[in-house]
C-alpha positions in Angstrom: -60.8 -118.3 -34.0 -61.5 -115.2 -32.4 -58.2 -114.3 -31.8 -57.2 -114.3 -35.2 -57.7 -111.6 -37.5 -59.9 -113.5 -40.1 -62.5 -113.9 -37.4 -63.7 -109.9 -38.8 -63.5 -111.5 -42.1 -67.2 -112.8 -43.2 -65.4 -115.4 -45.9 -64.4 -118.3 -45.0 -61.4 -119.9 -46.6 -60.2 -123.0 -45.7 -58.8 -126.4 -47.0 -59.0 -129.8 -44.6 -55.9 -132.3 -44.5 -56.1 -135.8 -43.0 -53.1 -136.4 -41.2 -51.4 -139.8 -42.3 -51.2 -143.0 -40.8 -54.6 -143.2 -40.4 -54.5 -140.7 -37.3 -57.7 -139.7 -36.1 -57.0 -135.8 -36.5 -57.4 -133.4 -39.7 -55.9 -130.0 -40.3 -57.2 -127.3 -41.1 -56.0 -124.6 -42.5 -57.2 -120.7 -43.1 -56.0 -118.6 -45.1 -56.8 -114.4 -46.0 -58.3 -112.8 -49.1 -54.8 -113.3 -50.7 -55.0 -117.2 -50.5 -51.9 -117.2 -48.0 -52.3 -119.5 -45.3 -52.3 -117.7 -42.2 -53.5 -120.4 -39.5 -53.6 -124.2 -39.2 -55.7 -125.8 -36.2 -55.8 -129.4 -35.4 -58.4 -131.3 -34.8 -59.9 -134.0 -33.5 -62.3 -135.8 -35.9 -65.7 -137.6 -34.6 -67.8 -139.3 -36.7 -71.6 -138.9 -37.4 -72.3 -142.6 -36.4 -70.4 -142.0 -33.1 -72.8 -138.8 -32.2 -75.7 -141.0 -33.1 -74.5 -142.9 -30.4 -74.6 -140.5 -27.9 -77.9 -139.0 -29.2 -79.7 -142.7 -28.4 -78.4 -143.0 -25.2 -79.8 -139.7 -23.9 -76.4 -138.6 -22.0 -74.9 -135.5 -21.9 -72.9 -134.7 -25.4 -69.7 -132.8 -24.4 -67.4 -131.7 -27.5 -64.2 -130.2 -27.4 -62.1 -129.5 -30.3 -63.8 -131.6 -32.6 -63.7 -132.0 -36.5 -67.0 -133.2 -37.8 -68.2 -133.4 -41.2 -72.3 -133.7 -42.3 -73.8 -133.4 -38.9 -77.2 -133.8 -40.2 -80.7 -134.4 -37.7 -82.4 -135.0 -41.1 -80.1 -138.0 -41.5 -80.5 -139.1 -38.0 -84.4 -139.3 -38.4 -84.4 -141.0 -41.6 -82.3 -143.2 -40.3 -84.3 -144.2 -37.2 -87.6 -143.8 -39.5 -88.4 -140.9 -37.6 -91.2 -138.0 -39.6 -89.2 -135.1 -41.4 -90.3 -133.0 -38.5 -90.1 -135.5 -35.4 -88.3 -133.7 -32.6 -84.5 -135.2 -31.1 -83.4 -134.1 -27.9 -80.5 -133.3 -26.9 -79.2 -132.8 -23.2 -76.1 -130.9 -21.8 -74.9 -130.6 -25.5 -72.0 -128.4 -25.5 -69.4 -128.0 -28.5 -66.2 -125.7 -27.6 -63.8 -125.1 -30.2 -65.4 -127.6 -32.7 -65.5 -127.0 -36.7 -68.9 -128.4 -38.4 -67.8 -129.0 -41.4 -70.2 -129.8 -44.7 -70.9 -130.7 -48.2 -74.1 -128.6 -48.0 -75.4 -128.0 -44.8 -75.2 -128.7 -41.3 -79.0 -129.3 -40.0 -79.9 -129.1 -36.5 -83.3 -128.6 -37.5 -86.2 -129.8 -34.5 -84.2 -130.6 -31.8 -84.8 -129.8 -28.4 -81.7 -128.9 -26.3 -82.3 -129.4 -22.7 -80.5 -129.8 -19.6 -78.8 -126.7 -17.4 -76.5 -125.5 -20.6 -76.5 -125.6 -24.6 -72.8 -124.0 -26.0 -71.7 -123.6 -29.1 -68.8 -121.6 -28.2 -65.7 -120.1 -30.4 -67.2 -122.9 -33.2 -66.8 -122.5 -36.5 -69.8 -123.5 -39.2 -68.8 -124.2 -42.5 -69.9 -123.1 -46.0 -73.1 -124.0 -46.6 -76.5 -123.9 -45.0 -76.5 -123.9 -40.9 -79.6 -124.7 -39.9 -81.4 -124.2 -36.2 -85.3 -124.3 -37.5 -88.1 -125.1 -35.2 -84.9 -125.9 -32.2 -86.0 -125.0 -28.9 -83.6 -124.2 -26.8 -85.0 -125.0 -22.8 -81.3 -124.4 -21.0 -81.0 -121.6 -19.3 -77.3 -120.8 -20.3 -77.5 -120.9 -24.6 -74.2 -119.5 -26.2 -72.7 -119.4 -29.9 -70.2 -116.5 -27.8 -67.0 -116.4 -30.8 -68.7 -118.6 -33.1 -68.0 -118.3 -36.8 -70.5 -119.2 -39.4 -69.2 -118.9 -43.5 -70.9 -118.4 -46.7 -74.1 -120.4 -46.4 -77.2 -118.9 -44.7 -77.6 -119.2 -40.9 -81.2 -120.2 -40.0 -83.5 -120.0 -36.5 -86.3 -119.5 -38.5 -89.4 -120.2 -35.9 -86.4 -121.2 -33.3 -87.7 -120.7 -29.6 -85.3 -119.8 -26.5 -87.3 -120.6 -23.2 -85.3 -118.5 -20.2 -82.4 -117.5 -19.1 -79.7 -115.8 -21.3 -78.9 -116.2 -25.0 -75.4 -115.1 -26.1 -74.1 -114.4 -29.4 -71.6 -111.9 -28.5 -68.8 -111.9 -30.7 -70.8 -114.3 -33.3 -69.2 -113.7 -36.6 -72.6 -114.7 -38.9 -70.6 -114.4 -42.2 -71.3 -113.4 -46.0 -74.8 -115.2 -46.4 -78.4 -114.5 -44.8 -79.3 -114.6 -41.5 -82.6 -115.6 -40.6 -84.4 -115.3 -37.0 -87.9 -114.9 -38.3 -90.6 -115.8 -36.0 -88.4 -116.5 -32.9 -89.9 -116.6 -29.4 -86.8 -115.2 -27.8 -89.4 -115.0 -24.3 -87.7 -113.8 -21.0 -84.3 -114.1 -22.2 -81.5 -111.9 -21.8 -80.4 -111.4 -25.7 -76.8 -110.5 -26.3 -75.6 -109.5 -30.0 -73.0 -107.5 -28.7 -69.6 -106.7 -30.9 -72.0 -109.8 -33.5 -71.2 -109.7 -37.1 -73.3 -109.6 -39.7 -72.1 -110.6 -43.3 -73.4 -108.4 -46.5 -76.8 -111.0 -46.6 -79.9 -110.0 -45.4 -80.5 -110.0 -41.7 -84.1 -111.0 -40.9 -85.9 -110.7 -37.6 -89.2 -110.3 -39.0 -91.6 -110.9 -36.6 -89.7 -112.2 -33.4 -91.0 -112.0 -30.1 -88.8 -110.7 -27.2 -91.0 -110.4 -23.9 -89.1 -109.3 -20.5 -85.4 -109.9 -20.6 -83.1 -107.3 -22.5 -82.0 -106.9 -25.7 -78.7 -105.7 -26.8 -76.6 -105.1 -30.2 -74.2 -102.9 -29.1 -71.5 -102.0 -31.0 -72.7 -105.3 -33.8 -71.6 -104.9 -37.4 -73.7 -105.1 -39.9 -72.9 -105.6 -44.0 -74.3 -104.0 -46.9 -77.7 -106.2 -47.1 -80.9 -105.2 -45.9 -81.4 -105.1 -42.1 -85.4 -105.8 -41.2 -86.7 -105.7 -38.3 -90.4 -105.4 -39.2 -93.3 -106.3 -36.8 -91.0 -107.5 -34.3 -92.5 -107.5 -30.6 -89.6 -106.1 -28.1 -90.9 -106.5 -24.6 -89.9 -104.7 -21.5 -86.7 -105.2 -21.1 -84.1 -102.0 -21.9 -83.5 -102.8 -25.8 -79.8 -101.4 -26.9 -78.3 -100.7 -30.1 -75.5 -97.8 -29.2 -72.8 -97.6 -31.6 -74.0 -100.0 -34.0 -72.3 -99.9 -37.5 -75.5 -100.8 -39.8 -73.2 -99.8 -42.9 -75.5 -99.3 -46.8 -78.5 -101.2 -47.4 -82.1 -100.8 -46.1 -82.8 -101.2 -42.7 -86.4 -101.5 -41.2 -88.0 -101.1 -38.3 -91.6 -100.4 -39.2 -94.4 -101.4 -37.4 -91.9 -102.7 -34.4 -93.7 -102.8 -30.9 -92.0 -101.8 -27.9 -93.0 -101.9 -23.9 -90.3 -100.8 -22.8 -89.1 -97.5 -22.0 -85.7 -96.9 -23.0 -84.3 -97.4 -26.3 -81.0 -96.4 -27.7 -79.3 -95.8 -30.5 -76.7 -92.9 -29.4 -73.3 -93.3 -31.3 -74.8 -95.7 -33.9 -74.0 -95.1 -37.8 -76.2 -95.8 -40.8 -75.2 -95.7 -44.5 -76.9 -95.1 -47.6 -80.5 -96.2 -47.5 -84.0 -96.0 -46.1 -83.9 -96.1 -42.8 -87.9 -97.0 -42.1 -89.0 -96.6 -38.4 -93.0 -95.9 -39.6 -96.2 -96.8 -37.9 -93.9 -98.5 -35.0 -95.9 -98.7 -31.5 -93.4 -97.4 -28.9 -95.6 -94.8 -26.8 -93.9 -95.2 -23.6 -90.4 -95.6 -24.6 -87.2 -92.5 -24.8 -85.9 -93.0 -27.7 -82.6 -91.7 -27.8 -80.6 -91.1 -31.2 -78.2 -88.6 -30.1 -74.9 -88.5 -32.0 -76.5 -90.6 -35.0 -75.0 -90.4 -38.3 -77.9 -91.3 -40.3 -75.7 -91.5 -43.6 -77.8 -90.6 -47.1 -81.2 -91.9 -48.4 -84.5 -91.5 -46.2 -85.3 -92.0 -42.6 -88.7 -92.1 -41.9 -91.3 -92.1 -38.8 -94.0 -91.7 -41.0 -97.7 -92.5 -39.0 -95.2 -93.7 -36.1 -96.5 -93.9 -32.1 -93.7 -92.2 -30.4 -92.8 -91.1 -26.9 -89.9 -89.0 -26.3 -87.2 -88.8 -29.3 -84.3 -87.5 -29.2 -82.4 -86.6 -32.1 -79.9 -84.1 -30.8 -76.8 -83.5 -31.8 -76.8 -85.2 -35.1 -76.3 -83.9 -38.9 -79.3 -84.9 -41.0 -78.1 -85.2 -44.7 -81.3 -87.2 -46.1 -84.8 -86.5 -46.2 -86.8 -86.9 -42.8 -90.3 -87.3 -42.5 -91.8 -87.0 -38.9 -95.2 -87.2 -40.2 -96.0 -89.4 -37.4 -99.3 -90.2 -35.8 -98.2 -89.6 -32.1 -95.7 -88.2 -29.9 -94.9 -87.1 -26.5 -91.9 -85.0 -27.6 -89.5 -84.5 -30.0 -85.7 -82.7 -29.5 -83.6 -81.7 -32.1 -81.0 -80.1 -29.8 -77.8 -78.9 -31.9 -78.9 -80.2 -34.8 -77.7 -79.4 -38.1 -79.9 -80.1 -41.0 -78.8 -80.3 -44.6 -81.5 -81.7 -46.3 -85.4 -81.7 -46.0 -87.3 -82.5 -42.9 -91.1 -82.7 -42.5 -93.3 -81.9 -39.4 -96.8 -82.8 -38.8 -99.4 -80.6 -38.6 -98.3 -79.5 -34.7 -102.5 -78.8 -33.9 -103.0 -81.8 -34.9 -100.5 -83.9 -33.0 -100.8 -84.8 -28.9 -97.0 -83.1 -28.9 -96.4 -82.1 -25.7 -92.6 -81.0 -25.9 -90.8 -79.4 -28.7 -87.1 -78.3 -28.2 -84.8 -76.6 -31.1 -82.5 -75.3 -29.1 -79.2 -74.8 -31.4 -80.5 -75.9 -34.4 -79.4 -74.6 -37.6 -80.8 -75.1 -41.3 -78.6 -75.7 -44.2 -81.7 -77.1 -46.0 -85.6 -77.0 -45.3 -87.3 -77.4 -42.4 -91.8 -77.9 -43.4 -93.6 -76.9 -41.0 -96.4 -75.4 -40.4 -97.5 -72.2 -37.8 -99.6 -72.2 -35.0 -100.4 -71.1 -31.9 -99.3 -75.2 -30.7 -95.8 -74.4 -31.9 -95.4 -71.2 -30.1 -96.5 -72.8 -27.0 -94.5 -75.5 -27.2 -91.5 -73.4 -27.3 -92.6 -71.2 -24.6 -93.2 -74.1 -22.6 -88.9 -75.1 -22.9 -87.6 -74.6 -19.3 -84.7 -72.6 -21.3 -84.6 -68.5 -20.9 -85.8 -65.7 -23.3 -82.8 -65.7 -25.2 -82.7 -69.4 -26.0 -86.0 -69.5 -27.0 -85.9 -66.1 -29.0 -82.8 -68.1 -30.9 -85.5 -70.9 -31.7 -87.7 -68.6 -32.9 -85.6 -66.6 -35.4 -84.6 -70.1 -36.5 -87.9 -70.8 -37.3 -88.0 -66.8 -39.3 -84.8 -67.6 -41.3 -86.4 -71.2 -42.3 -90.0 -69.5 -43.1 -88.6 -67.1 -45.5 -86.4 -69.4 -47.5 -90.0 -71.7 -47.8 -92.3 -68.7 -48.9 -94.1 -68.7 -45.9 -94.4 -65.2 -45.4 -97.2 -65.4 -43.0 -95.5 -67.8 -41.2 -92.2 -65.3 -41.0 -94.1 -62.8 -39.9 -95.5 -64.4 -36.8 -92.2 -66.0 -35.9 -90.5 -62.8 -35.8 -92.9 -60.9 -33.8 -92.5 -63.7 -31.1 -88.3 -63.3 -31.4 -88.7 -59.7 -30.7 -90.8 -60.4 -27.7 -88.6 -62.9 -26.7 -85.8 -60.8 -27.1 -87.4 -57.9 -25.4 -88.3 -60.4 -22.6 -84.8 -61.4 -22.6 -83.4 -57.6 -21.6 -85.7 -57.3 -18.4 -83.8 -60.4 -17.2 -80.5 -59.2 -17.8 -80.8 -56.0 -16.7 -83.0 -56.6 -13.5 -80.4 -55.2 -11.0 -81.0 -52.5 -8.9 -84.0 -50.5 -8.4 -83.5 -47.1 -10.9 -82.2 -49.8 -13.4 -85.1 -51.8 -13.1 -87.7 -49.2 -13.0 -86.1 -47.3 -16.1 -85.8 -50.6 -17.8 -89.6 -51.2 -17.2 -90.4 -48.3 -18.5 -88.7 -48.3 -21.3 -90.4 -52.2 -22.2 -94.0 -50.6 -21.9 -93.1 -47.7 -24.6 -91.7 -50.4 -26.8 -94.5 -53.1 -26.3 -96.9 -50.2 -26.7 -95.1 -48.7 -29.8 -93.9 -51.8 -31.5 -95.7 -54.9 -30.5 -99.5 -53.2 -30.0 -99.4 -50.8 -32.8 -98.2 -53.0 -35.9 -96.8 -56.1 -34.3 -93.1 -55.2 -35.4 -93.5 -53.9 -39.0 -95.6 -56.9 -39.7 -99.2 -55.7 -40.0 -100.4 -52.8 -41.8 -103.5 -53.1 -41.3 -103.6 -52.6 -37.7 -101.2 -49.8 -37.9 -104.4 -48.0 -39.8 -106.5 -48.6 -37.4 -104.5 -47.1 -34.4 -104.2 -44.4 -37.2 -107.9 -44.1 -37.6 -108.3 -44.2 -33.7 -105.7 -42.0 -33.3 -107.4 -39.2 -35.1 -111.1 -39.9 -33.7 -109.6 -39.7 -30.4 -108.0 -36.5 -31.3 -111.2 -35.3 -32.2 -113.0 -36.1 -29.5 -110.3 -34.0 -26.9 -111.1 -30.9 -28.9 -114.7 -31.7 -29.3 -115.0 -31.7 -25.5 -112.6 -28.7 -24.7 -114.5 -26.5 -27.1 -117.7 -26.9 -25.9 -117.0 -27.4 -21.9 -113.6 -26.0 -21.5 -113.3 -22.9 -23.6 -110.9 -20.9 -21.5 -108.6 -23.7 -22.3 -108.3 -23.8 -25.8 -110.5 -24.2 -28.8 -110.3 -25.0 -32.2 -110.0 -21.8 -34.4 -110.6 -20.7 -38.1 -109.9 -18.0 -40.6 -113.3 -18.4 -42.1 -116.3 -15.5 -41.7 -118.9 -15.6 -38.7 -121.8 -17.1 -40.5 -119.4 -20.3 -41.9 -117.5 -21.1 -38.4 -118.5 -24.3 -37.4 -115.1 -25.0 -35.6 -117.1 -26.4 -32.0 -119.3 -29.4 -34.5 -117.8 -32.3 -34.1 -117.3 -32.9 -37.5 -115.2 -29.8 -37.8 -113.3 -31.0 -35.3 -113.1 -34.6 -36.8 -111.6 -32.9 -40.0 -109.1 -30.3 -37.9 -107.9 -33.9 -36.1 -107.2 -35.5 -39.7 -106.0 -32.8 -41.7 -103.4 -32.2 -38.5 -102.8 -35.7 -38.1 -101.6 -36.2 -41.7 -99.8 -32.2 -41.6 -101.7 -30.7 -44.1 -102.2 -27.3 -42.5 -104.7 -25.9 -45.1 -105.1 -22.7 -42.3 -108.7 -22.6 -42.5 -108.8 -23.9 -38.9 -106.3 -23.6 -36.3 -105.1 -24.5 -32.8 -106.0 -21.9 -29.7 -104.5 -21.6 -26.4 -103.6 -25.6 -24.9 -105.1 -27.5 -27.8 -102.0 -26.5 -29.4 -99.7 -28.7 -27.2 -102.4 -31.8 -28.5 -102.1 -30.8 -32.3 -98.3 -31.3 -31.8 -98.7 -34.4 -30.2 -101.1 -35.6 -32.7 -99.4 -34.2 -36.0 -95.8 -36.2 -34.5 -98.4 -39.1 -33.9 -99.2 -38.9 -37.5 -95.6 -38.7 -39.0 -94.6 -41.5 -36.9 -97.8 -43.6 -37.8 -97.9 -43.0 -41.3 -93.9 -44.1 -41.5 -94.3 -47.1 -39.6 -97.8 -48.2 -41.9 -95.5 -47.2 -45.2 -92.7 -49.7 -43.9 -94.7 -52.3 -42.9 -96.9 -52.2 -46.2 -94.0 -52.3 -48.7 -92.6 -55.2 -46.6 -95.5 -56.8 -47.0 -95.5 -55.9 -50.8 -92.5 -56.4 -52.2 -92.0 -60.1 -50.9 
């Protein structure tokens, strides 16, 4: 049926026709969600009493094109007195183009399939309840490949597959729920590629994959809750790139992985919680590049990560990467739209942190330290990249309140971008010298003195130096060096005092702050120092007054 176009179509309509003359074929035919008939298929029909048969004799069961109706192991066992539970084998069974028809379910519940192959290729399982509980599949070549299940739910439930490869590719899985809870999938290679899953809930709840692979690329899921909780994946590469998991829930917390590759690039959520917390995958990449995570939440809360990737994506729901551990974490060309949560960074064994092109539509929380600054500074990107991150960071601190937090991430985008024109401009040996230069004035006059505007207080400190060192120049030239310059005054004999040091301490201030009252006064070179110091002042006392109302009025 897969190359019809109601294979996509998780209802299944249909109507069975017994073709006269007592032939041993029916007709059936399909028809679309306007109840036109757009396919009849004939087929052969087999009876159940002819496949019990078979069963008893222990050969290989080959089916091809087959109609049969109530295949039921439950009514094989009671017939043979066999316990509810009592396991049927079944070697070499392969059913290709069959249709398992049913008045409520089809039960292959307990059966063993042995032998080299067990197929259940491009079948089709009727409404009602397909059942595969407790079946242990021991072939090393299982496939349901183009299989189409209807409305009823389709059921693995404790199901074990031995080695080898299992293949649903192409499975359409249809409108009801689909239940692999508790499988032992072991060593196998695991193909849902292009599978189909109806609006029911999909259930892997605690499955067990060890070694082999595991793939859903590009599956289709429905509107029902995906869950994937306490699954086991093992070490094999596990896939789900370009998956289309449409609304509804889907959950992967407390998943364990071993492997160390996981990806999700390309894939497409809807509206819902999207639950990835306390998940175990230390050693695995996990890679959600180009991932439209849709509306709702999407959560790592208390998660084990290694490296995740979340780059280039647009995150239009609430985030929370309040995880336990992680290795590294990039949000490369990112554009976030909503609310997204850090950990505490000094509290996390983060060892990577990349932000490179991200921008903020909504609110980013996190907190300052000196582990976030390193981590950025660690990024094998240059000044100017970083210095981007950075003011990022600035922009996304003031719209929060965190003032504090502003502050420090601007001073480290000035130095960045300071940093940033020494390695542009380091050509040439007059244009690197001058350029040098011209750093140390403004790392000494910027950066040292008040840390860019952002802290007063040490701006009155250099202040306070300023002036004591000032002091202590004319101090010294007026008692040792007086044919150099001293410190004069207007005032008689008997009240000069100029050569104390305290008289010198108060010349210094009342120079540094220009207020000239003339009672003392500048002699020979000390005047060239009381300029210096009174420009020292002016330029001291306007950078403390910016930096103090910007501190202010915020």
């Amino acid at each position: 049926m897969l190359g019809s176009p109601l294979h996509e179509h998780h209802l299944l309509r249909y109507s069975v026709a017994s073709n006269l003359n007592g032939s041993k074929y029916v007709t059936v035919s399909f028809y679309d969600d306007y109840q036109k008939r757009v396919l009849d298929i004939e087929y052969t029909q087999v009876s159940m009493e002819s496949l019990i048969k078979n069963i008893e004799s222990g050969t290989a069961l080959h089916l091809e094109h087959v109609y049969i109706h109530d295949f039921s192991m439950a009514s094989y066992r009671k017939l043979k007195h066999l316990n509810d539970d009592a396991p049927v084998e079944l070697n070499d069974f392969t059913a290709k183009g069959c249709f398992f028809d049913c008045s409520s379910g089809i039960d292959f519940s307990n059966v063993r399939f042995t032998g080299t192959k067990t197929h259940f290729e491009n079948c089709i399982f009727a409404n009602g309840t397909a059942d595969f509980s407790n079946t242990v599949f021991k072939s090393q070549d299982v496939s349901f490949r183009k299989s189409k299940f209807g409305s009823g739910s389709t059921v693995f439930r404790s199901a074990q597959f031995t080695e080898g490869r299992v293949n649903f590719n192409h499975v359409n899985f249809g409108t009801g729920t689909t239940v692999f809870v508790d499988v032992n999938f072991s060593t196998c290679f695991v193909d849902f590629r292009n599978t189909y899953f109806g609006d029911g809930t999909v259930d892997f709840k605690f499955s067990k994959f060890k070694e082999g692979p595991v793939t859903f690329e590009r599956a289709h899921f429905g509107k029902g809750r995906k869950d994937f909780k306490n699954v086991e994946f093992g070490l094999g590469k596990l896939d789900f790139k370009k998956v289309q998991f449409n609304d509804g829930d889907v959950i992967f917390e407390g998943v364990e992985c071993s492997n160390d590759k996981i990806l999700f690039r390309g894939s497409v959520f809807g509206n819902g919680v999207k639950n990835f917390e306390q998940c175990h995958c230390t050693k695995a990449v996990i890679n959600m590049e180009q991932v439209d995570f849709g509306t709702g939440i999407l959560s790592f809360h208390e998660a084990h990560l290694g490296e995740l990737h979340l780059d280039a994506v647009q995150l239009n729901l609430f985030t929370d990467l309040r995880w336990a551990s992680c290795i590294s974490l990039h949000l490369n060309e990112v554009i976030l739209r909503d609310i997204l949560e850090l950990p505490l960074l000094h509290q996390t064994t983060l060892n990577g942190l990349d932000l490179n092109g991200l921008r903020i539509l909504g609110r980013l929380f996190v907190t300052w330290s000196d582990a976030l600054k390193g981590l950025i500074y660690k990024q094998p990107y240059d000044f100017n990249r970083k210095a981007e991150q950075f003011r990022v960071l600035k922009e996304n601190f003031r719209i929060n309140g965190q003032y504090e937090d502003e502050d420090a991430a601007y001073v480290e985008y000035r130095r960045c971008m300071e940093q940033h024109k020494l390695e542009i401009y380091n050509t040439g040996v007059i244009s690197k010298l001058y350029n040098r230069i011209k750093y140390a004035i403004k790392w000494i006059l910027f950066d040292q003195i008040g840390r860019y505007a952002t802290d007063p207080v040490r701006v009155i400190f250099h202040a306070l130096g300023t002036v004591v060192l000032f002091a202590c120049v004319y101090w010294v030239m007026a008692i040792t060096h007086t044919s150099w310059g001293s410190v004069g005054t207007t005032l008689p004999e008997t009240m000069n005092r100029a050569a104390e040091f305290g008289n010198c301490l108060y010349y210094s201030a009342i120079t540094f702050f220009t207020v000239g009252y003339g009672d003392y006064f500048a002699l020979g070179w000390i005047k060239l120092f009381a300029v210096i110091e009174g420009f020292c002042g002016v330029f001291l006392m306007s950078y403390f007054t910016v930096a103090f109302v910007r501190k202010i009025l915020r």
